[in-house]
Backbone bond lengths (Angstrom), bond angles and torsions (degrees), N, CA, C in turn:
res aa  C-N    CA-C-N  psi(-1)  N-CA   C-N-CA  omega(-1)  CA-C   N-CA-C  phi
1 X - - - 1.450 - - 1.522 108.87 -
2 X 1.305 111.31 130.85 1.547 118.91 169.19 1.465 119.10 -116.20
3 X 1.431 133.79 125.53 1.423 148.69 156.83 1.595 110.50 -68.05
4 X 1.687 99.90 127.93 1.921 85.55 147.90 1.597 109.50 -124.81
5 X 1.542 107.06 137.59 1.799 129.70 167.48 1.776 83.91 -36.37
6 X 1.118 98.00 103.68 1.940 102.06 146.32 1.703 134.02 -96.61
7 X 1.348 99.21 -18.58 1.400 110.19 -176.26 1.824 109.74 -148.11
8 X 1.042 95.23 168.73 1.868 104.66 -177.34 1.538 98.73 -170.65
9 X 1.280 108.21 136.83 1.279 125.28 -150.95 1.874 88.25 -145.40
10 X 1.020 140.34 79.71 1.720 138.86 169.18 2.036 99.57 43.46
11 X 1.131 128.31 -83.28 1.288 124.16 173.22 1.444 132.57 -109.58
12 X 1.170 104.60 24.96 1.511 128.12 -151.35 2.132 100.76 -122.82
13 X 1.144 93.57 141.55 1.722 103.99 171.44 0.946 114.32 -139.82
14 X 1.356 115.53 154.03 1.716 119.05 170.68 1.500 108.22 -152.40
15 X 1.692 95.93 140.24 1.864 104.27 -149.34 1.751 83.75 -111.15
16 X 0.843 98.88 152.54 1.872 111.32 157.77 1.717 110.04 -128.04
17 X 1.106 92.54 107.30 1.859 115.05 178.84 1.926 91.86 -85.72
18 X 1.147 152.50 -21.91 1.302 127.32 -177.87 1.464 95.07 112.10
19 X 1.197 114.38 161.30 1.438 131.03 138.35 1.517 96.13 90.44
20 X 1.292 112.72 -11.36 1.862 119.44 177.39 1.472 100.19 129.64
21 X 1.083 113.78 -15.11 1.930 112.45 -169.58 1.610 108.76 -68.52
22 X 1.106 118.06 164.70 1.438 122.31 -173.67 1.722 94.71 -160.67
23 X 1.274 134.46 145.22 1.256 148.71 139.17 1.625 128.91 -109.07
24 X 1.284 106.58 141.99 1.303 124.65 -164.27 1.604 104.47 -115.07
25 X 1.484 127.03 132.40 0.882 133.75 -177.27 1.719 97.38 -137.12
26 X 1.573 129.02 137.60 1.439 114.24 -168.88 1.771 73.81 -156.98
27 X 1.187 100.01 155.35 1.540 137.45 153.89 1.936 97.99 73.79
28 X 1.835 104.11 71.88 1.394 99.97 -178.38 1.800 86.63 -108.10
29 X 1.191 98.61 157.63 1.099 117.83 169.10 1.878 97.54 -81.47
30 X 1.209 152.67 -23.35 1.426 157.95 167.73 1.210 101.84 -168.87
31 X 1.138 97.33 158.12 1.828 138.69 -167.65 1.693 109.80 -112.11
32 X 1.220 110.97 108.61 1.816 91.76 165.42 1.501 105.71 -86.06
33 X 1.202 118.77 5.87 1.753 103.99 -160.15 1.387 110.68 -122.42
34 X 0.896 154.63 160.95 1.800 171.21 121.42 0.994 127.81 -100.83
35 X 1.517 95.54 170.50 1.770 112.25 -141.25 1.848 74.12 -73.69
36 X 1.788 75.11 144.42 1.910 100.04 -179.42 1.394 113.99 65.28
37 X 1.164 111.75 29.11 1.615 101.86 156.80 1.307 104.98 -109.73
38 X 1.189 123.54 140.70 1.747 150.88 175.10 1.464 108.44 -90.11
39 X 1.599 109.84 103.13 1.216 125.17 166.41 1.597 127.99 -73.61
40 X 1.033 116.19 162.21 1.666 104.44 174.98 1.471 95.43 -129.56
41 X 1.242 137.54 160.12 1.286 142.80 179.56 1.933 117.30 -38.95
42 X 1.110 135.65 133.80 1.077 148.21 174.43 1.556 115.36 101.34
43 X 1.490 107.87 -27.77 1.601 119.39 -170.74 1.534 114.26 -32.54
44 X 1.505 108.99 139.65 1.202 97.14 166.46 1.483 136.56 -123.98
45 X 1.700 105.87 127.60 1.363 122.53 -179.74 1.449 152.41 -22.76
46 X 1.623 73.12 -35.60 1.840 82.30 -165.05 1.497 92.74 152.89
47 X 1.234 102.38 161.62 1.360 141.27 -155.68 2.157 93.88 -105.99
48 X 1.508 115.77 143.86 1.320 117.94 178.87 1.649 94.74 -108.57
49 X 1.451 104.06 124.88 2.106 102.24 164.99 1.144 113.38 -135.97
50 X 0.923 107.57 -170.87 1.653 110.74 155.64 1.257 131.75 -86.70
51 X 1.227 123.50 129.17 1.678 108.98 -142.31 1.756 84.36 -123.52
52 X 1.430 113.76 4.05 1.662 110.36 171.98 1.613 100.78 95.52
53 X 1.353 114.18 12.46 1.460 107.76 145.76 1.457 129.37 -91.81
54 X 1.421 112.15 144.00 1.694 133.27 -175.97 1.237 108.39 -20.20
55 X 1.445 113.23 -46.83 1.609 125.13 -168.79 1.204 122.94 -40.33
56 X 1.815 83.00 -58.57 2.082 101.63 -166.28 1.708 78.71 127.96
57 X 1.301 81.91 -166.76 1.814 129.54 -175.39 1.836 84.60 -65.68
58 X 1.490 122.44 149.97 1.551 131.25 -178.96 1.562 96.58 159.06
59 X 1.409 118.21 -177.39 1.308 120.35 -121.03 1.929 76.55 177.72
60 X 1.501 104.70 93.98 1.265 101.75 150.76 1.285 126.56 -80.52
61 X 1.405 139.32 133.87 1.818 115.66 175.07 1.605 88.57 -143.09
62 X 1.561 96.93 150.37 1.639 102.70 163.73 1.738 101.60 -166.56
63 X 1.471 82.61 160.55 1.163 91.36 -177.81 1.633 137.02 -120.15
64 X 1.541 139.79 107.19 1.044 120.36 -138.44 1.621 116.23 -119.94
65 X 1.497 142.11 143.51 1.156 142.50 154.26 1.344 117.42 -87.39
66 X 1.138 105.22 146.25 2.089 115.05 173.01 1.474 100.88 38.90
67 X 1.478 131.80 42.73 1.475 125.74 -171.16 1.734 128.13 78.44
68 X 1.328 111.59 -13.72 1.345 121.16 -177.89 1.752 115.56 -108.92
69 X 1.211 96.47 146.17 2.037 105.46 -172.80 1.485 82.22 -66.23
70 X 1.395 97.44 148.26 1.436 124.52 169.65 1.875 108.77 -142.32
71 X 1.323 111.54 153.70 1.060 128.75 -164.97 1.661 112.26 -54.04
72 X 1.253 119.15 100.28 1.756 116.49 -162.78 1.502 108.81 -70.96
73 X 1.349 129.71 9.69 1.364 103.85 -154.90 1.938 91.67 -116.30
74 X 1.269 127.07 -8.63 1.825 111.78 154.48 1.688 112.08 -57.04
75 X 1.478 119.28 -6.46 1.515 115.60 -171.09 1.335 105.54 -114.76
76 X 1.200 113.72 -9.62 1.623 119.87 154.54 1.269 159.67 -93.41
77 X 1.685 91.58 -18.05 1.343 126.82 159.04 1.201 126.93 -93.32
78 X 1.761 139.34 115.26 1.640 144.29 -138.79 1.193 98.57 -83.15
79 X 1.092 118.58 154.98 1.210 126.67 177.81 1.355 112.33 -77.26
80 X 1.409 120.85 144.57 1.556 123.91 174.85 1.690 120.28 -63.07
């Protein structure tokens, strides 16, 4: 499976997997990737920091169909 970076937003990414899917990655402390680079499975994104929110250091991620969050955890769990 390959992603391409469609968007970048200061600490923010957004992947297009095909088929309508999109992933969201927000609050990196750095980015290795940009818009139009073509990932291949494992690549890595970016770096997690503290980006000067209340929280601390965290790791927004989501995952979306036709524009809407959808349930992230069939894309996190391996396939049998």
């Amino acid at each position: 499976m390959h992603s391409r970076c469609t968007s970048s937003h200061s600490r923010t990414r957004e992947f297009d997997h095909g088929t309508n899917y999109h992933s969201l990655y927000a609050h990196l402390a750095n980015a290795r990737v940009s818009p139009g680079d073509v990932l291949q499975e494992g690549a890595t994104l970016g770096q997690v920091g503290d980006t000067g929110s209340l929280k601390g250091s965290y790791l927004y991620f989501e995952i979306r169909k036709g524009g809407k969050a959808v349930d992230p955890l069939p894309w996190l769990v391996p396939s049998p």
